[in-house]
DOBAKOL-65768 format. One line per field, with one value per atom (N, C-alpha, C): residue in one letter; atom name; x, y, z. Coordinates in steps of 0.02 Angstrom, whole numbers, plus 32768, in hexadecimal, padded with zeros to 4 digits. Atoms other than C-alpha are relative to their C-alpha. Layout:
<rs>
res: A | ... .
atom: CA | ... .
u: X | ... .
v: Y | ... .
w: Z | ... .
</rs>
This chain:
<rs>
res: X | X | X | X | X | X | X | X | X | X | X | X | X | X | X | X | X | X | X | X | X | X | X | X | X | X | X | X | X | X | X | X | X | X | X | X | X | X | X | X | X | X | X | X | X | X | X | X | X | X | X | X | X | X | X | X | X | X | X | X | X | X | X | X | X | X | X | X | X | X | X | X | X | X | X | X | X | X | X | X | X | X | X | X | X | X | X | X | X | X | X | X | X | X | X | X | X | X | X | X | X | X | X | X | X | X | X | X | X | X | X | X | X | X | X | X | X | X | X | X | X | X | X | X | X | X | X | X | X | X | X | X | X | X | X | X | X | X | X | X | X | X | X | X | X | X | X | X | X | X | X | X | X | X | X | X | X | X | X | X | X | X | X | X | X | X | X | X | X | X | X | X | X | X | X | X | X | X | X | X | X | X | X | X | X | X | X | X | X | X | X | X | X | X | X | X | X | X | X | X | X | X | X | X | X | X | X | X | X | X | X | X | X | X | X | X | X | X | X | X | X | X | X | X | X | X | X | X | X | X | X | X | X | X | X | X | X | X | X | X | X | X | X | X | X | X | X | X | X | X | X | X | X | X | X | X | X | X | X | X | X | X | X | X | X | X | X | X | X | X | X | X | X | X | X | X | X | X | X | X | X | X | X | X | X | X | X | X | X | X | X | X | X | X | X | X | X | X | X | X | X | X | X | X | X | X | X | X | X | X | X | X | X | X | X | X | X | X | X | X | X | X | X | X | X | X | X | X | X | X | X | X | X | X | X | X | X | X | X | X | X | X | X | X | X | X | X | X | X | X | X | X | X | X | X | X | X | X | X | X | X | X | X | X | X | X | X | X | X | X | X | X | X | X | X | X | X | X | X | X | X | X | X | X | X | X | X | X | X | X | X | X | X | X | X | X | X | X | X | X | X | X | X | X | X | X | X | X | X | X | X | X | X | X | X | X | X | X | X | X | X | X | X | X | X | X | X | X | X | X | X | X | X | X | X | X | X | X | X | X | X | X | X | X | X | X | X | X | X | X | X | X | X | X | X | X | X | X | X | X | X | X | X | X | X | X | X | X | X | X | X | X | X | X | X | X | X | X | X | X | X | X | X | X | X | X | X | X | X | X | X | X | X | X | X | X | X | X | X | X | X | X | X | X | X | X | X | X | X | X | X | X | X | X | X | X | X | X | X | X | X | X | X | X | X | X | X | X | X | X | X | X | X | X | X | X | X | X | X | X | X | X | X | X | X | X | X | X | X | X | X | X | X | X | X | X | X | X | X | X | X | X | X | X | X | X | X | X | X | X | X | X | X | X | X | X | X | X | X | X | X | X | X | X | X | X | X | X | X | X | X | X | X | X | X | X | X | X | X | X | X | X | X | X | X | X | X | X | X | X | X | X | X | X | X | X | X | X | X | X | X | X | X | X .
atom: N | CA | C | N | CA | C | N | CA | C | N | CA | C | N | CA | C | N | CA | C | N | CA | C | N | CA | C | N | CA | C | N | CA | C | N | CA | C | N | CA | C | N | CA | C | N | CA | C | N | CA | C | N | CA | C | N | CA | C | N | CA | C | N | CA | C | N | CA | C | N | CA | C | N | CA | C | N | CA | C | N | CA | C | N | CA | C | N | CA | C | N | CA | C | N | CA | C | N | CA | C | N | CA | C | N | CA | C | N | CA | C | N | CA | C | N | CA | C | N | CA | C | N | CA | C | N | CA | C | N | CA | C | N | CA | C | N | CA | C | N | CA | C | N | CA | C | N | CA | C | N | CA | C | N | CA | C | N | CA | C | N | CA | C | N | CA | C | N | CA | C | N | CA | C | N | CA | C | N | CA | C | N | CA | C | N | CA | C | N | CA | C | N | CA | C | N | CA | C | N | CA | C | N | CA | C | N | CA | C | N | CA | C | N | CA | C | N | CA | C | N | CA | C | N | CA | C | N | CA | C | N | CA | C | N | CA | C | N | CA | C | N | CA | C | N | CA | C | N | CA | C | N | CA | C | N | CA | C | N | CA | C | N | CA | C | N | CA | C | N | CA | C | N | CA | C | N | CA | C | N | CA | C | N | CA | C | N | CA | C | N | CA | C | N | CA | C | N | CA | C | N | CA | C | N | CA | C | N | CA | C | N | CA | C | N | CA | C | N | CA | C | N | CA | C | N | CA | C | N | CA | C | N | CA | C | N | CA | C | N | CA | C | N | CA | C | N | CA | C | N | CA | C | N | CA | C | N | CA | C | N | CA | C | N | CA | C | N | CA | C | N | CA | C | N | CA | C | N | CA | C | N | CA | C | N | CA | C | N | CA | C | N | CA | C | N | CA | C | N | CA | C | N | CA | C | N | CA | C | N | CA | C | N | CA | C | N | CA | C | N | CA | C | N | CA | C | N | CA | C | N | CA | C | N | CA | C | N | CA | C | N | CA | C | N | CA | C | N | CA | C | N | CA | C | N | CA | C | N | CA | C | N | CA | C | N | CA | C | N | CA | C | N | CA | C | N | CA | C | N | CA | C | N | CA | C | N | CA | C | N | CA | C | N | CA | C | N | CA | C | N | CA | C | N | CA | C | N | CA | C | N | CA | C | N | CA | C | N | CA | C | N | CA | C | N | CA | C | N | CA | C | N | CA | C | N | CA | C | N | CA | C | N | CA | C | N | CA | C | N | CA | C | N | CA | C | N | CA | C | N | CA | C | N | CA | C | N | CA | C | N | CA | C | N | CA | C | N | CA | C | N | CA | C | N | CA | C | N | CA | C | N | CA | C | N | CA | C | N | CA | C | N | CA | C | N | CA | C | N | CA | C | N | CA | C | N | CA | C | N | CA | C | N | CA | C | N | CA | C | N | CA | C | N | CA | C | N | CA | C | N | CA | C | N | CA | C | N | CA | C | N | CA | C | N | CA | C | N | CA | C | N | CA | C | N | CA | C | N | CA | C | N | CA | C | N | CA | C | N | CA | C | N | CA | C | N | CA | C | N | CA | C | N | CA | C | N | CA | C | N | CA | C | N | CA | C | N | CA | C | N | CA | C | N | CA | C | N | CA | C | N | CA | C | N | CA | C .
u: 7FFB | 944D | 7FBB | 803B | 93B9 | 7FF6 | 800F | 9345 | 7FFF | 800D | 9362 | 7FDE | 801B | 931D | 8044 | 7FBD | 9383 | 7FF8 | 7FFF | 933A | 8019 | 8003 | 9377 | 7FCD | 8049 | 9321 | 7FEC | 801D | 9322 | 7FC5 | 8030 | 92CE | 7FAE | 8058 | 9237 | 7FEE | 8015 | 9238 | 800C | 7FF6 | 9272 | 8035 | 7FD3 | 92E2 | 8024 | 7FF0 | 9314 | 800E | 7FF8 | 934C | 8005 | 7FF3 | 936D | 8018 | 7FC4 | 93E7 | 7FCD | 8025 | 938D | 7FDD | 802B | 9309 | 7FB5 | 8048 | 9279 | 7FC5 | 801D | 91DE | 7FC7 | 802E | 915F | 7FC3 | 805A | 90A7 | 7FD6 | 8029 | 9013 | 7FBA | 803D | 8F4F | 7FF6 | 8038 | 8ECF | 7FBD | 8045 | 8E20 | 7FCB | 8014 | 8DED | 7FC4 | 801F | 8D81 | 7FD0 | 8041 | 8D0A | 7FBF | 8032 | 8C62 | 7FFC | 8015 | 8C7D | 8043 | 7FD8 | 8CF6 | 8040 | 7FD3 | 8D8A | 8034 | 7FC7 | 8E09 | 804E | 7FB2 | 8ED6 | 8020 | 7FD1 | 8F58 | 804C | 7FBA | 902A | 803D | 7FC9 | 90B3 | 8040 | 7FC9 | 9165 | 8039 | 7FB7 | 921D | 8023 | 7FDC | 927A | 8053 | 7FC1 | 9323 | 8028 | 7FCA | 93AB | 8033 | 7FE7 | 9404 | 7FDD | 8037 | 9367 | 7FC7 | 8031 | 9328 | 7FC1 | 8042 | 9283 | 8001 | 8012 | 9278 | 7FB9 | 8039 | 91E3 | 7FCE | 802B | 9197 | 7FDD | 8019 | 9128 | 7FB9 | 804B | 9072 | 7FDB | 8023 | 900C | 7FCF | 8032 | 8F80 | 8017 | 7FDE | 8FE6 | 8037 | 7FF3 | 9017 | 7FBB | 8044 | 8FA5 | 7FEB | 8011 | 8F51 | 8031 | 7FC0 | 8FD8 | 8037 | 7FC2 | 9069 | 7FF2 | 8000 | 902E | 7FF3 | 7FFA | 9011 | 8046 | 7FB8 | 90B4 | 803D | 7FF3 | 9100 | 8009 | 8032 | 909D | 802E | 7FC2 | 90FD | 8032 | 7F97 | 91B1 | 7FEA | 7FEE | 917F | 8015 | 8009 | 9156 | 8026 | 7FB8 | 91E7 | 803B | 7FB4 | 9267 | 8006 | 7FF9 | 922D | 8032 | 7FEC | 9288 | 7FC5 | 8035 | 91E8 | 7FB6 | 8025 | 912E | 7FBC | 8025 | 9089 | 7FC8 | 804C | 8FD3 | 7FC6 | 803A | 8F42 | 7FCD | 8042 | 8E90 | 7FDC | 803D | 8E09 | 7FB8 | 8041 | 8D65 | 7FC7 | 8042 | 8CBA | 7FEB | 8023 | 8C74 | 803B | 7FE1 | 8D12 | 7FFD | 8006 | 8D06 | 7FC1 | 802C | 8C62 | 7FF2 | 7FED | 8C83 | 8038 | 7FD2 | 8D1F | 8008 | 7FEA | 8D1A | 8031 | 7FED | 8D70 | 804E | 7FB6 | 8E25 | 800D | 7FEB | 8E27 | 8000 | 7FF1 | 8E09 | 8042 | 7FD2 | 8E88 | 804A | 7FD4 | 8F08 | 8006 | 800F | 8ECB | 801E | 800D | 8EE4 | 804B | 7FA3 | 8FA7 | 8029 | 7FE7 | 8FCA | 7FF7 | 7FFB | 8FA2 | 8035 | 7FC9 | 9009 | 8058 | 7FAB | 90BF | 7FEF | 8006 | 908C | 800B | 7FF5 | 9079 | 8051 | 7FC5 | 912D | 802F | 7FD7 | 91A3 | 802F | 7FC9 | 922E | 7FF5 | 800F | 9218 | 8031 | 7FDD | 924D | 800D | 7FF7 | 929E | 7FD3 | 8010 | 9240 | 7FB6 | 8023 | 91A5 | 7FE2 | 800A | 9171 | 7FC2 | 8053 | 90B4 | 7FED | 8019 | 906E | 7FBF | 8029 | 900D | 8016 | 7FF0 | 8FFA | 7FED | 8002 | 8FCB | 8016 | 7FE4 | 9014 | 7FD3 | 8017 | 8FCE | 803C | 7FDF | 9001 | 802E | 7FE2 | 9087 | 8048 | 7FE4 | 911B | 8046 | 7FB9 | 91B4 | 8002 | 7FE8 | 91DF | 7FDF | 8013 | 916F | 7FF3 | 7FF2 | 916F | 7FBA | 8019 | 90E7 | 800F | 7FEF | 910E | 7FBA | 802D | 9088 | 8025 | 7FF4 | 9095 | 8032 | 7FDE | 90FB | 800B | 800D | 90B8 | 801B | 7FD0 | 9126 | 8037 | 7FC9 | 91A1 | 8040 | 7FC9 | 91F1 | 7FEA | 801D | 9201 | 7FCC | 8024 | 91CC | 7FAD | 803C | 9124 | 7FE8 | 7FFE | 911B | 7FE9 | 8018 | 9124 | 7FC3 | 803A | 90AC | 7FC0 | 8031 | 902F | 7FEB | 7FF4 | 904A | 7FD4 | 8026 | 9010 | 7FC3 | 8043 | 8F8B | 7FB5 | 802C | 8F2F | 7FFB | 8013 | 8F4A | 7FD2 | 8010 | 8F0C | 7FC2 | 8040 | 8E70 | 7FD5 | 8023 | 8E4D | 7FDF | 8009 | 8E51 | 7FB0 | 8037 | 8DD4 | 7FBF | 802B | 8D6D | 7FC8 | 800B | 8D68 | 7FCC | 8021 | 8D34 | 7FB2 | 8037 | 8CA1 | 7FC9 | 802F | 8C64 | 7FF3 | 800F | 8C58 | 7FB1 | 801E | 8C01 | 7FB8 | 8033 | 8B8A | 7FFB | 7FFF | 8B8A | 7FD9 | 802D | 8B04 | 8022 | 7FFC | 8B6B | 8045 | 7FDF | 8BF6 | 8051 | 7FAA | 8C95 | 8034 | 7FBD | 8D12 | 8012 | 8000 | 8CF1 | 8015 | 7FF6 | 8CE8 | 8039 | 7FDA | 8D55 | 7FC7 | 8023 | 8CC9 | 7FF2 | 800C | 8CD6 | 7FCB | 8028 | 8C5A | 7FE3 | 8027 | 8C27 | 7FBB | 803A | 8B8D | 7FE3 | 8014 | 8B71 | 7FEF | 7FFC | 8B9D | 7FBA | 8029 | 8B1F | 7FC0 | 804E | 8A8D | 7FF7 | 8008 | 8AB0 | 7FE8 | 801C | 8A9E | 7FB4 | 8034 | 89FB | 7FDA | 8027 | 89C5 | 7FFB | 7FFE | 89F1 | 800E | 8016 | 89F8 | 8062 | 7FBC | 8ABD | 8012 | 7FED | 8B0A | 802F | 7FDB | 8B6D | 804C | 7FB8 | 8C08 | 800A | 800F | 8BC8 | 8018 | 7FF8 | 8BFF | 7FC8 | 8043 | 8B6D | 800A | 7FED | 8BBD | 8001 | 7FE6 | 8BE8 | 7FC2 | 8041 | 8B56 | 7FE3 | 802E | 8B35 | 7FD2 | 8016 | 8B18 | 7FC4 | 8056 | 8AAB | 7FCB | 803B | 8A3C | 7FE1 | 8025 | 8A1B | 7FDE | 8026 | 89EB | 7FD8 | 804D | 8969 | 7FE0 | 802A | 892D | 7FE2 | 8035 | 8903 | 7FD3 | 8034 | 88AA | 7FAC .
v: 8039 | 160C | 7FE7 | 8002 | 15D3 | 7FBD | 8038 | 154B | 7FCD | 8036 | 149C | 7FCB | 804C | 13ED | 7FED | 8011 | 13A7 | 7FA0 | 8059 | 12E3 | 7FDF | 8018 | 128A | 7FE5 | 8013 | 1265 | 7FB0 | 803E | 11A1 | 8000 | 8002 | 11D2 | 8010 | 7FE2 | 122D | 7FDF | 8022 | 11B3 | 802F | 7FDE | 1248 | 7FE9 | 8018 | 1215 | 802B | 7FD0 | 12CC | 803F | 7FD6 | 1357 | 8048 | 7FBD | 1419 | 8019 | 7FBA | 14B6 | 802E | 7FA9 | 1551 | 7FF1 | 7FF6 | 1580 | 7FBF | 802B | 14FA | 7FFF | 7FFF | 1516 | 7FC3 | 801B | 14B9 | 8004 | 7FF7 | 14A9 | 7FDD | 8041 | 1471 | 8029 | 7FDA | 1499 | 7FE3 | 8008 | 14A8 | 800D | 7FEE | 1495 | 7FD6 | 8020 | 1411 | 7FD3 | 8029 | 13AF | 801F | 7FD6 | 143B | 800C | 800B | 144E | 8067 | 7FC3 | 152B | 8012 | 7FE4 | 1598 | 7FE6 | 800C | 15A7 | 7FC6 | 801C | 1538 | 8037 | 7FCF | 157B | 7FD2 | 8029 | 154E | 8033 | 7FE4 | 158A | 7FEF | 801D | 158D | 801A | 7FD8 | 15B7 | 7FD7 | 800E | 15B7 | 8020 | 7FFD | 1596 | 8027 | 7FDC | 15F7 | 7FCF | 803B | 156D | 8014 | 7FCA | 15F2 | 802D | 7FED | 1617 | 7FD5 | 802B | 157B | 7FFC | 800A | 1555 | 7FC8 | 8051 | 14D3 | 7FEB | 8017 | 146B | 7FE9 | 8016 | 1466 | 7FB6 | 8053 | 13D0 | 800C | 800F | 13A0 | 8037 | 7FE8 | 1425 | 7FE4 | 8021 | 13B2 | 7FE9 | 8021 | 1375 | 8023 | 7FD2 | 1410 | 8021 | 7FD6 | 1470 | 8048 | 7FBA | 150D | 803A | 7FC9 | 156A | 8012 | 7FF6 | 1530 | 8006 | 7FD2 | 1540 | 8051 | 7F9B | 1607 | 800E | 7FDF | 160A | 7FF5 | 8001 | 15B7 | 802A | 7FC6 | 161F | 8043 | 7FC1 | 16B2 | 8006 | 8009 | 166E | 7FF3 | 800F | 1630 | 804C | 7FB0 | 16E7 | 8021 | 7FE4 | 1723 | 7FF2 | 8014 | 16AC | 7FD9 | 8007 | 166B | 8024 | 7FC4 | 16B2 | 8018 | 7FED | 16BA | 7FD8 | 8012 | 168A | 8016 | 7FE5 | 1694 | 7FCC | 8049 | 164B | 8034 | 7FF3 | 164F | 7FD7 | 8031 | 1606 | 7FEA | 8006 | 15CA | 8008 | 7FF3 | 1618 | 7FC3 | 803F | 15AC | 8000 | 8014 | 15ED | 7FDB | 802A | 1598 | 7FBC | 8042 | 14F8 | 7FF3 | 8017 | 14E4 | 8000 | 8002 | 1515 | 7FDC | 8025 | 14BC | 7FA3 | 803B | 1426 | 8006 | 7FF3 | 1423 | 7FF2 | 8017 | 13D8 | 8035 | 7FC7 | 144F | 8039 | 7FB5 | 14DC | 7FF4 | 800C | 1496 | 800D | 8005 | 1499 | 803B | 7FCD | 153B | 802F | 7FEE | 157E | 7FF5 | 7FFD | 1525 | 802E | 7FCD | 1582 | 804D | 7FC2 | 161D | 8015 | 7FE9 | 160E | 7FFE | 7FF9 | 15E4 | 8031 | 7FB7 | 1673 | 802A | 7FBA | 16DB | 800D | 801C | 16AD | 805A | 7FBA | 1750 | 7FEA | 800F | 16DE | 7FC6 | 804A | 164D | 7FD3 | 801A | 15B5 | 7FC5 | 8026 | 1528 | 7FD7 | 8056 | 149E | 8013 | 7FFF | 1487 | 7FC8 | 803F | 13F4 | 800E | 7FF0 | 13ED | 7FCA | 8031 | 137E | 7FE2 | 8010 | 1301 | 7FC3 | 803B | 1272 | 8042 | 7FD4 | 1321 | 8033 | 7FAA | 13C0 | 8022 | 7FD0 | 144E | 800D | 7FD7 | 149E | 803E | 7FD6 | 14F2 | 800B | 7FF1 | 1550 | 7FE6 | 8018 | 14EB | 7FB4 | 8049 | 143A | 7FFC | 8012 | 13F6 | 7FB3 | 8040 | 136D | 7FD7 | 8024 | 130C | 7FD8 | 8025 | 12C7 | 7FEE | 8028 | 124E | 8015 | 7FE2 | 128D | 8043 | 7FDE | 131D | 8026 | 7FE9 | 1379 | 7FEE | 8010 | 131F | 7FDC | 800F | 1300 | 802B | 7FB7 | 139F | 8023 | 7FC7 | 142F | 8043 | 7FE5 | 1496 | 8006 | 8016 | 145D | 7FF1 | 7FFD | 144B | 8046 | 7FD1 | 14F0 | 802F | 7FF6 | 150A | 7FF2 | 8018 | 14A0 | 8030 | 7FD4 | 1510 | 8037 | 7FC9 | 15AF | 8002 | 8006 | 156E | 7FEA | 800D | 152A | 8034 | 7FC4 | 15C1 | 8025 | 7FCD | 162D | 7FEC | 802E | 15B5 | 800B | 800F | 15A1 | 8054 | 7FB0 | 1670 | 801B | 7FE4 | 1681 | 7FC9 | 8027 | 15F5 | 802E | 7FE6 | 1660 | 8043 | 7FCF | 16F2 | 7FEF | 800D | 1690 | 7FE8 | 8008 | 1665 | 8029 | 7FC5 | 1720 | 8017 | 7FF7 | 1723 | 7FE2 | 8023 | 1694 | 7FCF | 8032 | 1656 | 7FBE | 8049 | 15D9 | 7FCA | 804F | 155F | 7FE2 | 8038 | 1542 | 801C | 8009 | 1573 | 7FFD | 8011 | 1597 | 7FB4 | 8058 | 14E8 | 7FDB | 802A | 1487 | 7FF7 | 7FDB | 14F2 | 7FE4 | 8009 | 14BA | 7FC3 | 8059 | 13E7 | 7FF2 | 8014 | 1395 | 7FCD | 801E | 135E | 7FF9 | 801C | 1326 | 804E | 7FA8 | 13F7 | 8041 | 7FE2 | 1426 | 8008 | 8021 | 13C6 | 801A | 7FFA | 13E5 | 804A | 7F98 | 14BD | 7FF5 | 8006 | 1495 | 7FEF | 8017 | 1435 | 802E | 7FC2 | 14BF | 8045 | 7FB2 | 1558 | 8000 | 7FF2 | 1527 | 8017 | 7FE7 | 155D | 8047 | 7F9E | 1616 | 8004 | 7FFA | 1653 | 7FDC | 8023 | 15FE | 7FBB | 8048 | 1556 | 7FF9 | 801E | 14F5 | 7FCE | 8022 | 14C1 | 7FBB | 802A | 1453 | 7FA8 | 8036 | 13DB | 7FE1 | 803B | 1341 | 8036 | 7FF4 | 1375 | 8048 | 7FBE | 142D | 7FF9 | 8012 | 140C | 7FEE | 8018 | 13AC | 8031 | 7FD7 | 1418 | 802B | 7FD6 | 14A1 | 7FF0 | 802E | 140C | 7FFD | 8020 | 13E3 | 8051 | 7FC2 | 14AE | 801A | 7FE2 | 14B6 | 8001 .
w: 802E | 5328 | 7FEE | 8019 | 52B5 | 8028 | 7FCA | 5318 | 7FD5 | 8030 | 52DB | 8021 | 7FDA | 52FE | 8033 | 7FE5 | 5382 | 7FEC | 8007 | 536E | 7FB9 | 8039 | 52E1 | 7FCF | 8038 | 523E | 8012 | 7FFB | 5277 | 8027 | 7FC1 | 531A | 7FEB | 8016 | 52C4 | 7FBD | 803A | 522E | 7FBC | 803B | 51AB | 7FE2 | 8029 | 5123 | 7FDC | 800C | 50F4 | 8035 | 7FDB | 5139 | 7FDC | 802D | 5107 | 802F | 7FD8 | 514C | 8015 | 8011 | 518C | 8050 | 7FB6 | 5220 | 7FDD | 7FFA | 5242 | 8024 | 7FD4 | 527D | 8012 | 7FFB | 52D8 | 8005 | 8007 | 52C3 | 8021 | 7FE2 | 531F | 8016 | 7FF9 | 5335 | 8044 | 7FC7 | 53B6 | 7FF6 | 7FFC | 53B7 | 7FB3 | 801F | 5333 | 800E | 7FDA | 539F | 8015 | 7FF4 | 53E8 | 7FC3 | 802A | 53B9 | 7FEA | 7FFF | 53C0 | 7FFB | 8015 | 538B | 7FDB | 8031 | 531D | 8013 | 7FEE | 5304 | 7FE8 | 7FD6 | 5348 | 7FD6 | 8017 | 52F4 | 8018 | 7FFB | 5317 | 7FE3 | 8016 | 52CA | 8022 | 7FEA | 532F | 7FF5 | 8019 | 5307 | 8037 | 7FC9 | 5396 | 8004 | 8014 | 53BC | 803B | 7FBE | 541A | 8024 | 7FD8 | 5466 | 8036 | 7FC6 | 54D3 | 8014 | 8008 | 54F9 | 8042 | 7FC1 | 555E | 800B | 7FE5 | 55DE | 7FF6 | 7FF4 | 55FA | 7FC9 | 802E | 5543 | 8008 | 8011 | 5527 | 7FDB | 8019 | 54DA | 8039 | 7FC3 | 551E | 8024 | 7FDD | 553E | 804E | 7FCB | 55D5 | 8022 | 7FCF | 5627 | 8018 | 7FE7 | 569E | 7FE4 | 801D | 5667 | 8020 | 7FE2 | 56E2 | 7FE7 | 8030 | 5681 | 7FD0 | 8037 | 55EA | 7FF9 | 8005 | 5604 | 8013 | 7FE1 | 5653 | 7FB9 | 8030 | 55C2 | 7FA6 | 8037 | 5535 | 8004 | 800F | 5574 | 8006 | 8007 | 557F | 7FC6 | 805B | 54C9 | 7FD7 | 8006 | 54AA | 7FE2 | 7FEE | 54DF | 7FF4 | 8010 | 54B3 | 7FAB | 805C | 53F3 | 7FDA | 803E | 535F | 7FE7 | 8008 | 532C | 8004 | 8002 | 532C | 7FDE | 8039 | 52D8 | 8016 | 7FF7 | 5320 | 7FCB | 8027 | 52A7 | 8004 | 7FF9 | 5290 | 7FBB | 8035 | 5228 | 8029 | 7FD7 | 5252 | 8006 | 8015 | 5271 | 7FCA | 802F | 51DF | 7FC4 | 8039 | 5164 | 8021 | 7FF1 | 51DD | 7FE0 | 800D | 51A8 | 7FB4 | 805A | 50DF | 7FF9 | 801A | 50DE | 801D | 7FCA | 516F | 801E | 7FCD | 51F4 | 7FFE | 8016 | 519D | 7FE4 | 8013 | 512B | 801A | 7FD0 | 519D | 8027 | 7FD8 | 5209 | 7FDA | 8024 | 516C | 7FE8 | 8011 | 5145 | 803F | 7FBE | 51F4 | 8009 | 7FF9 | 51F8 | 7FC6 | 8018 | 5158 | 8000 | 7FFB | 5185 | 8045 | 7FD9 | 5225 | 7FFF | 801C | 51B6 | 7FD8 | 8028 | 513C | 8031 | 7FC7 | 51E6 | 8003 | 7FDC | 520D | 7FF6 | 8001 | 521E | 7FCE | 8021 | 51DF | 7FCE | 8038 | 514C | 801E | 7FE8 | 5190 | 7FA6 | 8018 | 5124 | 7FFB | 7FDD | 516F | 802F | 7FCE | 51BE | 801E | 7FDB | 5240 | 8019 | 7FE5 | 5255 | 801B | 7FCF | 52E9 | 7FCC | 8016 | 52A5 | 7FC0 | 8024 | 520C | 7F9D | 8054 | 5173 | 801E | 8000 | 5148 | 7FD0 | 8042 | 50FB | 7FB4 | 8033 | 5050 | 8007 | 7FD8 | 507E | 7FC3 | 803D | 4FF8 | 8021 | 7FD0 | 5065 | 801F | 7FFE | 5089 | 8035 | 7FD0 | 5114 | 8017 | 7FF9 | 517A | 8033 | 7FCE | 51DC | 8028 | 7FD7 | 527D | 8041 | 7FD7 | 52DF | 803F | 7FB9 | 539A | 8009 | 7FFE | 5373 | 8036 | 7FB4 | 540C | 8032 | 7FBE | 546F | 7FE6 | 8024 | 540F | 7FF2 | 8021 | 53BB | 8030 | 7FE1 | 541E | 7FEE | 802D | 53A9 | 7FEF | 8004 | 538B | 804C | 7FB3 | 5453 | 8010 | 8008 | 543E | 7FEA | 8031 | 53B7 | 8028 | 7FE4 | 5403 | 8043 | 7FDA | 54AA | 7FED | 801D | 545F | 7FEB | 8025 | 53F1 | 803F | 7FD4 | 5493 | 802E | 7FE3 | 54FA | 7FE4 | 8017 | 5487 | 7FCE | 802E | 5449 | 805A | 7FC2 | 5509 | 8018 | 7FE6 | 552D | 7FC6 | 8047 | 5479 | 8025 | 7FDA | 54F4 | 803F | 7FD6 | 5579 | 7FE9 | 8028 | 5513 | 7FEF | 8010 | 54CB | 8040 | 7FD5 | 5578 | 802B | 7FFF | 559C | 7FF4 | 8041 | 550A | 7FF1 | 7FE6 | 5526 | 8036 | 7FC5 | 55E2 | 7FFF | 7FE1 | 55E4 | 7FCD | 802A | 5564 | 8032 | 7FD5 | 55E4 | 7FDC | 800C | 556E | 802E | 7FD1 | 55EE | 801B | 7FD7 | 564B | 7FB8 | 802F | 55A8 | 7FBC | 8022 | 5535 | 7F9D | 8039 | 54A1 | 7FFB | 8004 | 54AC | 8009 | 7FF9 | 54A4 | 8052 | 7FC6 | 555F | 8004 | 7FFC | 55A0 | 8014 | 7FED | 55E9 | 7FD0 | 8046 | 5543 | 7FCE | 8030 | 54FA | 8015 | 7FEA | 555A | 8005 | 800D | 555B | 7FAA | 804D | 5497 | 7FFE | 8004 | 54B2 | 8022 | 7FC9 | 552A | 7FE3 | 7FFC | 54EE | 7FA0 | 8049 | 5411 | 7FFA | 8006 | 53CA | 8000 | 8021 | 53CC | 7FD7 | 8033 | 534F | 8001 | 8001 | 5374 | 7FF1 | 8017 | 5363 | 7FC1 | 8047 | 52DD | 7FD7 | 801E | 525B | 7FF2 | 8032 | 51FC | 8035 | 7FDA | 52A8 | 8024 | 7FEF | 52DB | 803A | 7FAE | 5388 | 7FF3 | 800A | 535A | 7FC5 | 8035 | 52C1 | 8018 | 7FE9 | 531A | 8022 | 7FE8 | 538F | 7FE6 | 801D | 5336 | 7FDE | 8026 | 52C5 | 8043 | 7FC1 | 537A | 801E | 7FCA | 53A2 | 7FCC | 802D | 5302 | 8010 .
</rs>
């Protein structure tokens, strides 16, 4: 059976509704000063439901991997995409982010009716969408979404601190901490940095 909302439209403040499969949407990685921003889109199947969804921010890195691959496995379907550093820094960091959610409902195997994107904007998108403020813990769906997009933002973390140990990614996952800050002032940005974002600019005026 196709996945629907289960909360009512009062509960989430929508005043419409539509028939069909709905998916949910939600990024990761807007806030870092290095690498791409994640975005997901998944369409839940309610005939294989997953316990435990919630805001991934507020699960541990254990369950969310454990999660990630019951999503996997039990979606109708799913679809994570990005926006690289270099369009965050030609486009800003919204529009990459909008850029980044529509490419992950285009991914989609199946076209949903409906789409519920965490948050107060939606991208441009060819299907009725809906913005919902806290969605992440709200819809499952986007529970979902969110889920994925941080796994798989956190693993492209890991990768980059392979890649370049002395800035710390794994620990920080790109944020701006105080460890963060001072590998930048120490060691100048590597390619993953984002130009376009204060902290990083400077630095690289301060290793001129």
């Amino acid at each position: 059976m196709p996945s629907r909302r289960r909360s009512t439209p009062e509960q989430l403040g929508l005043s419409w509704d539509v028939p069909g499969l709905v998916a949910g949407v939600d990024e990761a990685g807007r806030g870092p000063l290095a690498g791409p921003v994640v975005a997901a889109a998944v369409i839940l199947d309610d005939i294989r439901p997953i316990r435990g969804l919630a805001d991934s921010k507020v699960l541990t890195a254990a369950r969310r991997e454990a999660l990630h691959d019951e999503i996997m496995a039990k979606a109708l379907c799913q679809c994570v995409a990005m926006a690289s550093v270099e369009e965050i820094d030609r486009l800003n960091i919204l529009q990459a982010t909008m850029l980044a959610m529509r490419r992950a409902v285009q991914g989609l195997r199946l076209k949903p009716s409906k789409v519920l994107v965490d948050g107060n904007r939606i991208p441009v998108l060819p299907v009725p969408a809906e913005a919902i403020v806290r969605g992440d813990a709200l819809v499952a769906s986007i529970s979902a979404a969110s889920i994925l997009a941080k796994v798989r933002r956190d693993r492209l973390c890991l990768a980059l601190h392979e890649a370049h140990p002395q800035y710390g990614f794994a620990q920080h996952k790109g944020y701006p901490t105080r460890e963060h800050l001072e590998a930048l002032r120490a060691h100048g940005a590597c390619p993953a940095h984002r130009r376009s974002f204060a902290p990083v600019r400077e630095a690289l005026e301060q290793a001129r």
